[in-house]
N, C-alpha and C positions, 0 to 999 in steps of 0.2 A: 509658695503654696499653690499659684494656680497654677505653676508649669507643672509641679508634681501631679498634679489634678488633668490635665490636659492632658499628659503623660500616661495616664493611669487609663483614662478614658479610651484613649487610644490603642493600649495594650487590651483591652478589654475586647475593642471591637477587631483587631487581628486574632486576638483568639475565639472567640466568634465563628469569626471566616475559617480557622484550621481547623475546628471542632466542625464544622458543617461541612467541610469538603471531606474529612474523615469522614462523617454520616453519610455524610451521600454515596461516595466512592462503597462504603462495605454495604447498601444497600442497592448497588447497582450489581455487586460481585454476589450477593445475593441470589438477584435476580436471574443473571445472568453469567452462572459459573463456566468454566471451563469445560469442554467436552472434549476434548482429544489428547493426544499425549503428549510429554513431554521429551528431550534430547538437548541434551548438552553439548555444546561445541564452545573454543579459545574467547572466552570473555562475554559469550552470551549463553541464556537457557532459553529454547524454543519450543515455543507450543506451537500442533500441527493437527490436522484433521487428517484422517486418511482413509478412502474411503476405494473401496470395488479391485479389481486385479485385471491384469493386462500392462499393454506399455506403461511406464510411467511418465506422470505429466506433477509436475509442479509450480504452481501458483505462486505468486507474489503481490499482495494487495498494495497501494497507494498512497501517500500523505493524509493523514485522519481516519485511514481506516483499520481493519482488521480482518478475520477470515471471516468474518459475515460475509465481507463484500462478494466474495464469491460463493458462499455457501446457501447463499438465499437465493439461488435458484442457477449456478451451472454446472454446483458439483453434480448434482443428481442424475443429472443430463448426457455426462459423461461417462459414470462412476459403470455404467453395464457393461465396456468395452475395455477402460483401461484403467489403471492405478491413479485415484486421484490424490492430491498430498497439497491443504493448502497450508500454511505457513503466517502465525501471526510474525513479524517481524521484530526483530528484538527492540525492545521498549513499546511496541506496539499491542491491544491487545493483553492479553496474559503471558507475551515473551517477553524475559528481563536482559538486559544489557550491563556491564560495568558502569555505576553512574558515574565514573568520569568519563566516557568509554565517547570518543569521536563519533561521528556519524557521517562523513562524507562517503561520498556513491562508495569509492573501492574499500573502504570497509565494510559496509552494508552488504556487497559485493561479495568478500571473504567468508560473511557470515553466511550467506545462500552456497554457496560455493560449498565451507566445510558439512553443513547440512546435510548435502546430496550426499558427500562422502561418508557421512557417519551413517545415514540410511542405507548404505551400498548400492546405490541408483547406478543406473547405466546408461548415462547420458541422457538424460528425459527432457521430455521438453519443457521449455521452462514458458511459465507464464504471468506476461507481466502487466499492470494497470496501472497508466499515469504513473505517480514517481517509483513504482514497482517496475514500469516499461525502462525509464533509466538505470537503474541497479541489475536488469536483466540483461541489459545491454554491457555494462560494468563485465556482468561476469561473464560472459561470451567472448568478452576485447583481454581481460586480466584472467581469466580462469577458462580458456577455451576446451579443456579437455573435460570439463562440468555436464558441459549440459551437448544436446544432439540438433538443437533447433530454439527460436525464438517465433515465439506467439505475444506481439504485444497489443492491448486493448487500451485506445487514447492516451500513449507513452507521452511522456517527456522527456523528449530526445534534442532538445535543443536548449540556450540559456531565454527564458521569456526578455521580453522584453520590461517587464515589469513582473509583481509578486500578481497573481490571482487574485482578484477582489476576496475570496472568500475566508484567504489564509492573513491579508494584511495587518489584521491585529496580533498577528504571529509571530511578525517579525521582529524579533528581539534579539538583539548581538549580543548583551550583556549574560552570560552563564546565571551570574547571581541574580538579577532583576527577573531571569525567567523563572527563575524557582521560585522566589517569592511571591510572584505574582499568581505561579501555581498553586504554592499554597492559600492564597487567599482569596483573590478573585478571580481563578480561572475558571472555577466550577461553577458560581454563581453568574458572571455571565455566561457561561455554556447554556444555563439552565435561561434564563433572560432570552438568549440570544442565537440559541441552538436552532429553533427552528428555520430563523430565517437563511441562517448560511446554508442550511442542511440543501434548504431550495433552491438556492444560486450555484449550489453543484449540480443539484439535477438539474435546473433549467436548461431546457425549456418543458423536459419532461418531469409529469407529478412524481413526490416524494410516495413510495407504497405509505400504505397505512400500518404495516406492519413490519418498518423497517429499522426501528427502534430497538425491537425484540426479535424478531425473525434474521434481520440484517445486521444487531450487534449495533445497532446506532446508539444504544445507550451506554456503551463504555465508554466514549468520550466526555462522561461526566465524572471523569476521572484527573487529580492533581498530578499523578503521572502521564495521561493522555497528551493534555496540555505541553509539559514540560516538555515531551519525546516532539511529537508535531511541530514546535518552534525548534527545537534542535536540531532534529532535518529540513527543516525550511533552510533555516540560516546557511547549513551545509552543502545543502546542494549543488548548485553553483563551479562551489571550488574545482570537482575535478569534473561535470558535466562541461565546461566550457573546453575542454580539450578534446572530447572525445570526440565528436563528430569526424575531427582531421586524423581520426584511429578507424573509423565505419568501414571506409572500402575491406580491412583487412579480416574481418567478421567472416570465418569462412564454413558456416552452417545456414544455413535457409530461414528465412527472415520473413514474416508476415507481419503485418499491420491494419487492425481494425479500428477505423473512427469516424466517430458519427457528424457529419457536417451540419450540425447543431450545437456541438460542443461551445460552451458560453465559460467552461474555465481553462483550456489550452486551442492554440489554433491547429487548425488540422490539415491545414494550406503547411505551416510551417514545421510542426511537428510531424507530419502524418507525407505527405505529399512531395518536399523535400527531400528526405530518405530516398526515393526512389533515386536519386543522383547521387545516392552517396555508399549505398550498398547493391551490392552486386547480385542481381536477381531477385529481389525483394518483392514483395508479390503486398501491393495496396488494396484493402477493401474498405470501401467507404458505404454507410447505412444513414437512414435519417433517426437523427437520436442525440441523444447530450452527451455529457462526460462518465454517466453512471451506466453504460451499456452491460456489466456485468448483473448489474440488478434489473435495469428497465428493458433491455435486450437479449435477457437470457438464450432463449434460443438460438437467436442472429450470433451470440457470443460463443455458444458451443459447437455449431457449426464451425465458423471461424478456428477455432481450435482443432477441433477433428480435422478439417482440411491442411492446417498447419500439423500435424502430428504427422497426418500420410506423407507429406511434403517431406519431414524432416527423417523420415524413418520407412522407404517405399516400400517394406514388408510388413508395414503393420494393418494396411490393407487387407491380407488373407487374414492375419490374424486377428482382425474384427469384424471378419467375415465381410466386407462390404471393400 
């Protein structure tokens, strides 16, 4: 009797946790619905923001994030000159993926890839953030006739040497203990524990006060959020550790912004390194953290506009500038 009792208790307090992660997830979807459209491509549905006309330029946000990241303050920036298109990544955000559906770089890769093609893009540039910079790079090395140029902001283009303090509690090999844990207690420590990681990404620069809502920072209080971010964690890896010995063959114009404050990727190794590895790659370094789309908006549109002229030397007249 007391193990059925012990048993019972226990079922009690797991259901609890998936009742409260359901509350919270449709009170954050709530909050914070979808605004852009949607487009179907082979095993994922992707939600996209698409904003102004002119060249086109497309975004790829990071591990934990979503189109906030870039939408709180570089679409706007750009959006008077050229075609901006940011892109939540499938599982990421409000894009859905096959939930058995792999997640290493060359798939994630295929997915941006078929995107472009289902939009009828014309080689745009593509834009990439931290593990967004690796999948950008994916589809340049595996999908070179995608895209016209690479724009990456604090890539990861190398294997770290270790996981990022901020993602560690992410790491989880197991498929099935990730789900679980999603459903139970990933929201609830989100909720606990969200602010402090939020700030060891920006470190050394302040979290905005508005980045929750304005930046989408609140979908991560989500049981699928959780689940997609250890997924791609775990994955990454696999096929980034070959690529670099692919880089020289990258034959589109390649830019690199990052800020020599970065406290979650090094920028010596990610950032600096590249320059010996692809062929005319053009380094810009700023002082600033890992969140330069949010905390460096300007310095980060620039960086892109200079990267678009770069990648496309007629888009110049055509932005009048």
């Amino acid at each position: 009797m007391m193990i059925v009792g012990v048993l019972a208790v226990l079922a009690g307090i797991v259901g609890g946790l998936v009742l409260f992660s359901l509350w919270t997830a449709s009170r954050v979807e709530k909050a914070l619905p979808p605004r852009g459209k949607f487009v179907d491509v082979p095993g994922a549905r992707i939600h996209y923001l698409d904003s102004g006309a002119g060249p086109a330029i497309v975004m790829v946000h990071g591990l934990g994030g979503q189109s906030g990241n870039f939408a709180y303050g570089v679409v706007e920036k750009l959006a008077d000159k050229f075609r901006v298109i940011v892109i939540d990544r499938p599982g990421a955000g409000y894009s859905t993926r096959e939930s058995d559906a792999s997640a290493p770089l060359g798939k994630q890769a295929k997915f941006v890839a078929d995107f472009i093609r289902a939009l009828g893009l014309e080689k745009p540039l593509l834009v990439g953030h931290s593990l967004g910079g690796a999948i950008s790079l994916a589809v340049a090395l595996d999908f070179p006739e995608a895209v016209g140029g690479l724009a990456l902001v604090a890539p990861l283009t190398h294997v770290p040497p270790h996981v990022p303090e901020p993602f560690r509690p992410l790491e989880i090999e197991s498929s099935l203990l990730r789900w679980i844990l999603a459903w139970t207690v990933g929201v609830p420590m989100g909720i606990l524990r969200g602010r402090k990681i939020v700030k060891m990404i920006f470190a050394p620069e302040a979290v905005p006060a508005d980045f929750a809502t304005r930046g989408g920072g609140l979908l991560t209080l989500r049981p699928s959020h959780f689940y997609t971010v250890s997924t791609d964690l775990v994955a990454a890896d696999a096929d980034l550790a070959g690529m670099p010995a692919r880089y020289g063959s990258i034959g589109v114009p390649v830019g690199i912004l990052y800020g020599t404050n970065d406290e979650v990727l090094d920028y010596c190794q990610n950032g600096e390194a590249m320059t010996k590895e692809v062929p005319g790659l053009r380094l810009k370094l700023v002082e600033g953290g890992h969140m330069l789309p949010v905390t460096r908006p300007e310095a980060t549109a620039e960086f892109i506009r200079e990267e678009a002229r770069r990648a496309n030397p007629g888009v110049s007249m055509a932005i009048g500038k």
